[in-house]
DRENBA-53774 format. One line per 3 residues: for each residue x, y, z of N, C-alpha, C. Coordinates in steps of 0.2 Angstrom, whole numbers, plus 5000, padded with zeros to 4 digits. Example, Ala and Ser with C-alpha at 12.3 -4.5 7.8 and 13.67 -1.06 7.14 Angstrom:
<pts>
5066,4972,5039,5062,4978,5039,5066,4984,5039; 5064,4989,5035,5068,4995,5036,5064,5000,5039
</pts>
This chain:
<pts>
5368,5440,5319,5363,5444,5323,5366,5444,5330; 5365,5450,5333,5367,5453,5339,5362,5456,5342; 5360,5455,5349,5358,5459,5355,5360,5459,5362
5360,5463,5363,5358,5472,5363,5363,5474,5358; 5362,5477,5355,5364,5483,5351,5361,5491,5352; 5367,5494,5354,5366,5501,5355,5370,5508,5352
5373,5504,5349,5378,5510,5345,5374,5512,5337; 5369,5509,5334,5368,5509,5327,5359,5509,5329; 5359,5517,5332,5351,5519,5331,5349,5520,5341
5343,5522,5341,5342,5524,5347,5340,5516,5351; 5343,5517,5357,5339,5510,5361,5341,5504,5362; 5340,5499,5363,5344,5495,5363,5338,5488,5357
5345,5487,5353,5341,5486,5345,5344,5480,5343; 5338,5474,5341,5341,5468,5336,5347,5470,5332; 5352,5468,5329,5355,5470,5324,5357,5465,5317
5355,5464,5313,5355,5456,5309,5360,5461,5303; 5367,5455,5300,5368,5457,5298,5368,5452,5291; 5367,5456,5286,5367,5453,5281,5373,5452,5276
5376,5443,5272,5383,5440,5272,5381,5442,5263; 5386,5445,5261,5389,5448,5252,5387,5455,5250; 5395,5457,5248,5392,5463,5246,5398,5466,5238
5393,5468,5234,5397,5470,5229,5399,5477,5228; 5396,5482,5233,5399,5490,5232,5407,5488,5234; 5410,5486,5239,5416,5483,5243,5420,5491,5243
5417,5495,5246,5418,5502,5249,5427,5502,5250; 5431,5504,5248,5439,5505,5250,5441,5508,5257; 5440,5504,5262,5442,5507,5269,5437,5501,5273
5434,5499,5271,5429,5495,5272,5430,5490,5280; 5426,5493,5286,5427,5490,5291,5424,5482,5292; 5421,5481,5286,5418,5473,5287,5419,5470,5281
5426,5468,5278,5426,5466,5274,5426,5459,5273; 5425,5455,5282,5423,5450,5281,5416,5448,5280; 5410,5454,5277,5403,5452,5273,5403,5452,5268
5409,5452,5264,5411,5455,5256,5407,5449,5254; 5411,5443,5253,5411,5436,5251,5402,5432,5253; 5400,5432,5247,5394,5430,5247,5397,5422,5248
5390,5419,5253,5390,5413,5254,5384,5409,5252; 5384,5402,5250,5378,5398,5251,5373,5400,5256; 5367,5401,5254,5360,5404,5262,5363,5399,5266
5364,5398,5272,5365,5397,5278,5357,5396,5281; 5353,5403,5282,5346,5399,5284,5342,5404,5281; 5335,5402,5283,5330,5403,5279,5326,5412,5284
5323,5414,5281,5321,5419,5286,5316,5416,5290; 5310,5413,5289,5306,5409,5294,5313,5406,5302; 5318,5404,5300,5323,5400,5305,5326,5408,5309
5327,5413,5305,5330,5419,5307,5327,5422,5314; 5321,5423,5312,5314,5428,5314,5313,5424,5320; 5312,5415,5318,5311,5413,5327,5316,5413,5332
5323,5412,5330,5330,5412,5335,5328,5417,5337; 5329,5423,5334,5327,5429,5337,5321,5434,5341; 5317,5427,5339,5309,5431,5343,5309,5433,5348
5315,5430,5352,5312,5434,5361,5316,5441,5362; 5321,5442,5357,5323,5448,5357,5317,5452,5353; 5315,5451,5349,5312,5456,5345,5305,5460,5351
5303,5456,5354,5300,5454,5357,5301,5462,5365; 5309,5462,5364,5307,5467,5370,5314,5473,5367; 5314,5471,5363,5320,5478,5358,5317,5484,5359
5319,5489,5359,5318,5495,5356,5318,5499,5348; 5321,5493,5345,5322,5493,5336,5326,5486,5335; 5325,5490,5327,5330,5482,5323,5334,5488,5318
5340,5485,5317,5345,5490,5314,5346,5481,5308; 5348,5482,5301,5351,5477,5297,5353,5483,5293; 5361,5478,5291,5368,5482,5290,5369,5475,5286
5376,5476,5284,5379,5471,5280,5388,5472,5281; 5390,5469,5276,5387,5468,5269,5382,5471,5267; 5380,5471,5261,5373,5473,5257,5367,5472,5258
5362,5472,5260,5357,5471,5262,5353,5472,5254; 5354,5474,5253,5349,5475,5243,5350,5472,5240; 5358,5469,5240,5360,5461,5234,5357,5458,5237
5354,5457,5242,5348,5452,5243,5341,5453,5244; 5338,5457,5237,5330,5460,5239,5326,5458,5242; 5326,5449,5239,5320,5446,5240,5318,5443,5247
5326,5441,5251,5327,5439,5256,5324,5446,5261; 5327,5453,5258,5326,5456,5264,5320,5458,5263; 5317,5461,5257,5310,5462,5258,5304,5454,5264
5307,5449,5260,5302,5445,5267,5305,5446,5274; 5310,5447,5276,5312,5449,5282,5309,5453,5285; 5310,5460,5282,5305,5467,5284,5295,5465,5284
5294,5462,5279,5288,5458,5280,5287,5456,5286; 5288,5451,5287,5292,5446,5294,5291,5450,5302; 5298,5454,5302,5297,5457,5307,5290,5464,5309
5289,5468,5302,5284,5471,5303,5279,5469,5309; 5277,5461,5309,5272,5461,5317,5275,5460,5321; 5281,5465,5322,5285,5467,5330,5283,5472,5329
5281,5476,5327,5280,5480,5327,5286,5489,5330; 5292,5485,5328,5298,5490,5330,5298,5493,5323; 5303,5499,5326,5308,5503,5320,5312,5500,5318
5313,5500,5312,5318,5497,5306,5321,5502,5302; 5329,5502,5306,5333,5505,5302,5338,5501,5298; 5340,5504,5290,5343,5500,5287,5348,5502,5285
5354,5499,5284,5362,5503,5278,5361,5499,5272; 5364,5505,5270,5364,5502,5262,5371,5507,5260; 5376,5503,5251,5381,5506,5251,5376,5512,5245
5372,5509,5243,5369,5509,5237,5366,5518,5240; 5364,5521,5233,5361,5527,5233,5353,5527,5236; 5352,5529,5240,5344,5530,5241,5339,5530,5235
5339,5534,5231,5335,5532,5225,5336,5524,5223; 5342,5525,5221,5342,5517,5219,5338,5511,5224; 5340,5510,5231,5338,5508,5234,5328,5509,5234
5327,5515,5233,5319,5515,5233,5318,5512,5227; 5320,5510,5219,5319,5508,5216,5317,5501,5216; 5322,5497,5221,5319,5489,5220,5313,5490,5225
5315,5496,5230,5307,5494,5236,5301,5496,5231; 5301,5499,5226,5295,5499,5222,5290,5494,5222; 5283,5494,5225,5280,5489,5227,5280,5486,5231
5285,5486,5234,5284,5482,5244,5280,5488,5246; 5277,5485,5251,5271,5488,5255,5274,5494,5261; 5271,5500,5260,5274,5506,5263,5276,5505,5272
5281,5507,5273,5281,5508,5280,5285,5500,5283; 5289,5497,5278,5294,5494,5282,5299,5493,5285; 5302,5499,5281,5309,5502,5282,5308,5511,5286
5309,5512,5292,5307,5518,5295,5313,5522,5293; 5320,5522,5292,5325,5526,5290,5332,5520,5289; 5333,5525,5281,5339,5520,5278,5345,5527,5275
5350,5522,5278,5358,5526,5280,5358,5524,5271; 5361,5530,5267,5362,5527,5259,5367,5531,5258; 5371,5527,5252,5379,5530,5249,5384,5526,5252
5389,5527,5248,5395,5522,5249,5398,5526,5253; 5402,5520,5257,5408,5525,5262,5415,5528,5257; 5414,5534,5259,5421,5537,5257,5428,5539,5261
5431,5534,5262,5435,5535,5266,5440,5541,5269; 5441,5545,5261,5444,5552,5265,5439,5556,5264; 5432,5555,5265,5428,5560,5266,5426,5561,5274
5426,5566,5276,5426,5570,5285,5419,5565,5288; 5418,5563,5293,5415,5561,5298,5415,5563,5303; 5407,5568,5302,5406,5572,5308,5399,5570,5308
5395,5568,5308,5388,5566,5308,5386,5559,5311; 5381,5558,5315,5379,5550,5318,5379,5546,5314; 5378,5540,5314,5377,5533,5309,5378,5533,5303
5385,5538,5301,5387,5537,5297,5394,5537,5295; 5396,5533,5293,5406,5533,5291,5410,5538,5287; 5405,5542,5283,5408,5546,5280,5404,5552,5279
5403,5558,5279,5396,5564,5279,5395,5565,5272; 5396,5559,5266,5393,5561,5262,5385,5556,5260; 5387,5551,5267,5380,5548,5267,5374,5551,5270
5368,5549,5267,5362,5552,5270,5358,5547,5274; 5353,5552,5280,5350,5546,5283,5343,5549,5280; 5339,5545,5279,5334,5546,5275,5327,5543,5280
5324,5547,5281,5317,5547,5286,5312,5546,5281; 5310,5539,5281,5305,5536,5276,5295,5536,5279; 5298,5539,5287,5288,5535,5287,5290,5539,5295
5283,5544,5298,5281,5546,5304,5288,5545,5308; 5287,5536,5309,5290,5534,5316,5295,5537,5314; 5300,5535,5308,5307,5535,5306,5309,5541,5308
5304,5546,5306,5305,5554,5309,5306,5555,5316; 5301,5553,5319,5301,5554,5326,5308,5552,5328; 5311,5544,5326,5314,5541,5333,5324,5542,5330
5322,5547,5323,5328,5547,5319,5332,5552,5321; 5328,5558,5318,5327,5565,5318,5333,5568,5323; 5333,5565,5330,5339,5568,5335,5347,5569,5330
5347,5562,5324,5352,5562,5323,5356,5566,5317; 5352,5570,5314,5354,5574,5311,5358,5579,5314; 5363,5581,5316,5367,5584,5320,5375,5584,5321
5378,5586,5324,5386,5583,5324,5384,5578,5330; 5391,5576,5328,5394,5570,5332,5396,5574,5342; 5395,5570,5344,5397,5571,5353,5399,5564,5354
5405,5566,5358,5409,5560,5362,5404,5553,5363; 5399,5555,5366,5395,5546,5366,5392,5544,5361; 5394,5548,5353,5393,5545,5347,5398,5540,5346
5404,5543,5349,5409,5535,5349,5409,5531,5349; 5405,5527,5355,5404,5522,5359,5402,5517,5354; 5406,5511,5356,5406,5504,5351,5404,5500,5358
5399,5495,5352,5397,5489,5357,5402,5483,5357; 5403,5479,5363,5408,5473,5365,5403,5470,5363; 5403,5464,5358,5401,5458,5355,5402,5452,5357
5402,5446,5361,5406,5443,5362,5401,5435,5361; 5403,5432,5356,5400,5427,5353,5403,5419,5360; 5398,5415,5360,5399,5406,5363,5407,5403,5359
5408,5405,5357,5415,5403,5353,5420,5406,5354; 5419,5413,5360,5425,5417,5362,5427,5422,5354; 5425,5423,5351,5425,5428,5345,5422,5434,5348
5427,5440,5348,5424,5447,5351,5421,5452,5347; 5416,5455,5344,5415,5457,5339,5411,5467,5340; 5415,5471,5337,5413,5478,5341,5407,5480,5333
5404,5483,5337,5398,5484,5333,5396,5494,5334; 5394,5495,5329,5396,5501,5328,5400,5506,5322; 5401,5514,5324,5405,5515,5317,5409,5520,5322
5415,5516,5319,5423,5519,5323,5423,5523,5317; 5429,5529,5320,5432,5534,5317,5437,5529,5312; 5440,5530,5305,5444,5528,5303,5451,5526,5304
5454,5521,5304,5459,5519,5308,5458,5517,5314; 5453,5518,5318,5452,5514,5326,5454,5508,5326; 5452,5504,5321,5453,5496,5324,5460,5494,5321
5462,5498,5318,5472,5499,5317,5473,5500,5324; 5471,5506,5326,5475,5506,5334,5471,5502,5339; 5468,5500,5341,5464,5494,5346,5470,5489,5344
5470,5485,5335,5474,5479,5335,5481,5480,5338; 5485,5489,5336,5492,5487,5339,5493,5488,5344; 5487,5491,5349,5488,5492,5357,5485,5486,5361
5481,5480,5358,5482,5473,5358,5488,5469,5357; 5490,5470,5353,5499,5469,5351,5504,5469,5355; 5504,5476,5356,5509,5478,5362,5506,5474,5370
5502,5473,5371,5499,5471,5378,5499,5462,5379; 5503,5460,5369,5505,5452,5372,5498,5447,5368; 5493,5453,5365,5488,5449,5362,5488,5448,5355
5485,5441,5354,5484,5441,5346,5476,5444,5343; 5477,5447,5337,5471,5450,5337,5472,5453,5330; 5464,5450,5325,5463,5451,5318,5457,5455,5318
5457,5460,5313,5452,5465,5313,5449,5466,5305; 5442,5466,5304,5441,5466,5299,5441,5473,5294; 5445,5475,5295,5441,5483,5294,5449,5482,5286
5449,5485,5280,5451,5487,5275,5457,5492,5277; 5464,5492,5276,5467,5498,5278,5465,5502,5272; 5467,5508,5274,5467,5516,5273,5472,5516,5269
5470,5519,5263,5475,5520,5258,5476,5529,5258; 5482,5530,5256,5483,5538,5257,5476,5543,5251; 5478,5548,5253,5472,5551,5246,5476,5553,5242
</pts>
C-alpha cells in the first residue's frame, strides 16, 4: 500500500495492492504480483496501518496483481473500508461481467468504478487508466459517475505523469500506467547515468 497516490484516479488516493495473479497479462508491468504468496496480513491489520490515510484521502484505487483471486479477502476489504466513506476504484484483468459475477450478493455500492479486461499489449493506448483501449472503465454507483466520468476521454500529456514511490528500505516504486516500453527506457537511461536498476514490467514481444 501507497500514499499519496495520484496517477490511478482523481485526487490524492490510498492505493493497496493486491500479491497473485493468474490472467499474467503478456507485457505485464508488475510481474512482480504474479506469484501468490502465504497471507502476509489480515485485513482488520491492513485497514488500521492505513486508517489515518484513509482518514484524509480523496479515494482508495486496489490494483494487483488480481484483486478477484482473492474474493473473499477483497470483498471484507471493501466492507471494511466502506466506513471511510471514499471512492473505490478497482482493476481487474478479468471481464466485467465476470467480475460482477463473484460480486453477486455483496452489498451494492462498494466498488464505485472498475477498470476490467486483460492488458493487450499491441493494443493502442489512448484513454486514461487504462494500459490498453480495449479495457473498460465501468461506472457502478452515482458517485462512481460523478468522480469517473471526466475520464472517458483521450489521453493529455498530464495523463502521463507516474507517481515516485519511495519505500524505508530505499526501494523506488512508480505507480501509475506508463506508455509501453517506458520502464525499458527509464532502466537504460539509469544504465547510461552509472545506475543499477530492475524494473518489473514483462518485455514486449513483437506482434
Amino acid at each position: 500500500m501507497h500514499y499519496p497516490v495520484t496517477t490511478l484516479g482523481p485526487g490524492r488516493r490510498v492505493g493497496i495492492w493486491f500479491q497473485g495473479c493468474s490472467i499474467r497479462c503478456p507485457g505485464c508491468i508488475s510481474v512482480d504480483t504474479w506469484r501468490a504468496k502465504p497471507a502476509e496480513t489480515t485485513v482488520e491489520q491492513l485497514v488500521r496501518s492505513i486508517s489515518q490515510w484513509l482518514t484524509e484521502c480523496d479515494g482508495i484505487t486496489i490494483s494487483g496483481g488480481e484483486p478477484f483471486d482473492q474474493p473473499s479477502a477483497l470483498h471484507a476489504l471493501l466492507v471494511a473500508l466502506a466506513t471511510f466513506d471514499k471512492d473505490v476504484l478497482v482493476f481487474t484483468g478479468y471481464s466485467a461481467e465476470y467480475a460482477l459475477q463473484i460480486m453477486h450478493g455483496w452489498d451494492g455500492g462498494l466498488i464505485d468504478a472498475l477498470v476490467s479486461d486483460p492488458f493487450e499489449q499491441h493494443t493502442s493506448q489512448t484513454k486514461p487508466l487504462r494500459g490498453s483501449d480495449n479495457q473498460r472503465l465501468n461506472l457502478l454507483t452515482e458517485r462512481g459517475a460523478a468522480r469517473f466520468a471526466s475520464f472517458e476521454r483521450l489521453l493529455t500529456p498530464a495523463d502521463r505523469q507516474l507517481d515516485l514511490l519511495i519505500d524505508n528500505d530505499g526501494t523506488a516504486w512508480l505507480a501509475g500506467i506508463p506508455r509501453p516500453g517506458d520502464l525499458q527506457v527509464l532502466q537504460a537511461w539509469l544504465f547510461a547515468e552509472g545506475h543499477r536498476a530492475t524494473t518489473t514490467e514483462l518485455p514486449h514481444t513483437a506482434p
